[in-house]
ZAMARGU-4260 file (C-alpha; in steps of 0.2 Angstrom, whole numbers, plus 5000, padded with zeros to 4 digits):
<rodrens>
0) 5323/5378/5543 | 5316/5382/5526 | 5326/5373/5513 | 5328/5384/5495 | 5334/5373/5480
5) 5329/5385/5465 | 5335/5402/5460 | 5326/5415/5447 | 5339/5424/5440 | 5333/5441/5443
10) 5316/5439/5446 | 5315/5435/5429 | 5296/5431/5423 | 5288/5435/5440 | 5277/5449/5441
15) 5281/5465/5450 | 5269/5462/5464 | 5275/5446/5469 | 5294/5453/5469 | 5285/5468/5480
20) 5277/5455/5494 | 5292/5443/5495 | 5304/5443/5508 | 5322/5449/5508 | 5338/5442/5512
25) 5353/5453/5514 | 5370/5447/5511 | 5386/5451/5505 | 5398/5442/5492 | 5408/5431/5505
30) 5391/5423/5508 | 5382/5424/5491 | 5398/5416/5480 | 5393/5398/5488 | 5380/5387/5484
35) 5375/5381/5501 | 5374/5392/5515 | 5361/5399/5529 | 5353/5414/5532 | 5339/5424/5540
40) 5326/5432/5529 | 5316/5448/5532 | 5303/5438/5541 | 5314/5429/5554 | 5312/5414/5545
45) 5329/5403/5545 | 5332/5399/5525 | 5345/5384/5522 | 5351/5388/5500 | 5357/5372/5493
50) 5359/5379/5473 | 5369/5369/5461 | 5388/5370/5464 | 5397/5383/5457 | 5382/5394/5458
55) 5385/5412/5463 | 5370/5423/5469 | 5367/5438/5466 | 5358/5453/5471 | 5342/5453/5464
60) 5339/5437/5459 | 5325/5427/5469 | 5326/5412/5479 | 5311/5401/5479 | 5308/5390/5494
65) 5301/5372/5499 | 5284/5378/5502 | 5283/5390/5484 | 5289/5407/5494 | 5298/5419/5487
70) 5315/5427/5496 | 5321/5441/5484 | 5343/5443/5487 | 5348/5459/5492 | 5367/5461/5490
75) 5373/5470/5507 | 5384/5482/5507 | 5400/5477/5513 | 5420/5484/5515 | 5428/5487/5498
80) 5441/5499/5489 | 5435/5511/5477 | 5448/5514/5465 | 5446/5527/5450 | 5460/5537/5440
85) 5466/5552/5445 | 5462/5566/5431 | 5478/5576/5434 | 5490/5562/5432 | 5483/5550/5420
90) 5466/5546/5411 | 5452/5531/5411 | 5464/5520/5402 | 5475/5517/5420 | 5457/5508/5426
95) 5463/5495/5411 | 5479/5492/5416 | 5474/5492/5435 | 5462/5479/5430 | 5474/5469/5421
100) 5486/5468/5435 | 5472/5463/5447 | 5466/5448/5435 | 5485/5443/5435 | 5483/5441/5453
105) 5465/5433/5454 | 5456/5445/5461 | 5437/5448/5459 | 5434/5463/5453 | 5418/5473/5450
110) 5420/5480/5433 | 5412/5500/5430 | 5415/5514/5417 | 5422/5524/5429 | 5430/5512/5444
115) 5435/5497/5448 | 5429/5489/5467 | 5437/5476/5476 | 5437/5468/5493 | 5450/5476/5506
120) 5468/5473/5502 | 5482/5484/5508 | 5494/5477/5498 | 5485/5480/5483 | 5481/5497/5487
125) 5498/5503/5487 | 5502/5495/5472 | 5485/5504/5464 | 5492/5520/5473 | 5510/5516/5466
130) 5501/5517/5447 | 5493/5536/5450 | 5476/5529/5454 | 5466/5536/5469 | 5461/5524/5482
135) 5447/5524/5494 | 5439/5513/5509 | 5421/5511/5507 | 5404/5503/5511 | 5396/5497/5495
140) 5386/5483/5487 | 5399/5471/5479 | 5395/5462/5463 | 5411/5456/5454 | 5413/5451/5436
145) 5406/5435/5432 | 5415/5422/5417 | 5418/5427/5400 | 5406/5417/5395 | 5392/5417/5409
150) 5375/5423/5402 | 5374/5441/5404 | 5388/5441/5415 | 5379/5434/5429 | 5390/5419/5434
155) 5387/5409/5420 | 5368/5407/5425 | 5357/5399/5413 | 5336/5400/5413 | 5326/5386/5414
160) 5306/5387/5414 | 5297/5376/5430 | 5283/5376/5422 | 5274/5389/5430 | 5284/5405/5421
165) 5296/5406/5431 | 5313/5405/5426 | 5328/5396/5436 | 5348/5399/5434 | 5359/5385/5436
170) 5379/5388/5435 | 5389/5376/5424 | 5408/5377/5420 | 5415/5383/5405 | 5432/5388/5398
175) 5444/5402/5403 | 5453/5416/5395 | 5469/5419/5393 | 5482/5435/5387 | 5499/5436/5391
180) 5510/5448/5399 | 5519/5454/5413 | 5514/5458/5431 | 5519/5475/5441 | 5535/5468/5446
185) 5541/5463/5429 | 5537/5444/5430 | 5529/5436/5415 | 5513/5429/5419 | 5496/5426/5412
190) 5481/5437/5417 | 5465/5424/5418 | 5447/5430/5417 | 5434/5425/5429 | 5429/5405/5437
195) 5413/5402/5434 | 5410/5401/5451 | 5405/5420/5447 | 5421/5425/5457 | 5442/5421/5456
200) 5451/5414/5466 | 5466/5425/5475 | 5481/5416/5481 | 5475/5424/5499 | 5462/5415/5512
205) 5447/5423/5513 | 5437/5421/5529 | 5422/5414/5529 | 5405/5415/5537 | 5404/5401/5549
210) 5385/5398/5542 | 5391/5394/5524 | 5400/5379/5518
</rodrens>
């Protein structure tokens, strides 16, 4: 197995023709929200990833291996809803309060102008439905918000030189917002931005890939 210890965020500082002969590795969020998992790149090559805890991986950004390879992330697509406002009935401002709602329940949520995407739940789709918003099952890429405070958005990723011009992201913790209100049932709660783990935490289990841990 090929052990990978380093990540470039983004490929950032390498060349274009080293990002266009590296391999690939396709994966989708379950797997690429740890830190330590296994995987199979483009070139039947068995890849074990043992990043820093609390690092999320994202499409894009570039692995470098034991013996100075390079493996490129490609973020699979994957099941998710696709959730955007419905023009008759209500306006882009509903996405708001949708996302709102969603944070309340820490949900990870990819953030666009015009939709929101979030893994399958049915529970939530009726209660997106219930708000006028229109609803669909898709296959898509899924890259959720990262922390308030993560560089760039990208799971609070920071770049650090090897030496050699490339630049490496490591995850560290930081603090959380907070803003106060109620939930779709009426309850008083607290809606609470994104881990920095690049993902939040639902109070459902997810499964998870038997090659991660």
């Amino acid at each position: 197995m090929l052990h990978c210890s380093k990540l470039i965020s983004q490929g950032r500082g390498l060349a274009p023709v080293l990002l266009k002969r590296a391999a690939e590795v396709s994966l989708d969020w379950d797997v690429r929200q740890k830190s330590r998992f296994d995987a199979l790149d483009s070139q039947g090559r068995d890849i074990g990833v043992f990043l820093p805890r609390g690092t999320a991986v994202r499409g894009g950004d570039v692995l470098v291996a034991e013996d100075g390879s390079l493996i490129r992330v490609v973020a699979a697509p994957q099941a998710v809803l696709h959730i955007s406002h419905c023009p008759q009935h209500g306006t882009v401002f509903d996405l708001t309060r949708a996302a709102y709602h969603l944070g309340n329940r820490h949900v990870p949520i990819e953030l666009k102008p015009d939709h929101l995407k979030i893994e399958p739940d049915h529970v939530l789709a009726d209660m997106l439905r219930a708000m006028h918003l229109i609803v669909r099952a898709d296959t898509l890429a899924f890259e959720p918000e990262g922390g308030a405070y993560s560089a760039h958005g990208h799971g609070h990723g920071h770049d650090h030189s090897d030496g050699h011009g490339a630049e490496h992201g490591h995850a560290h913790g930081d603090g959380h917002d907070h803003a106060s209100g109620s939930d779709a049932h009426g309850h008083e709660g607290h809606a609470h931005a994104t881990h920095g783990d690049g993902h939040a935490h639902s109070g459902h289990d997810h499964n998870h890939k038997p090659h991660a841990y």
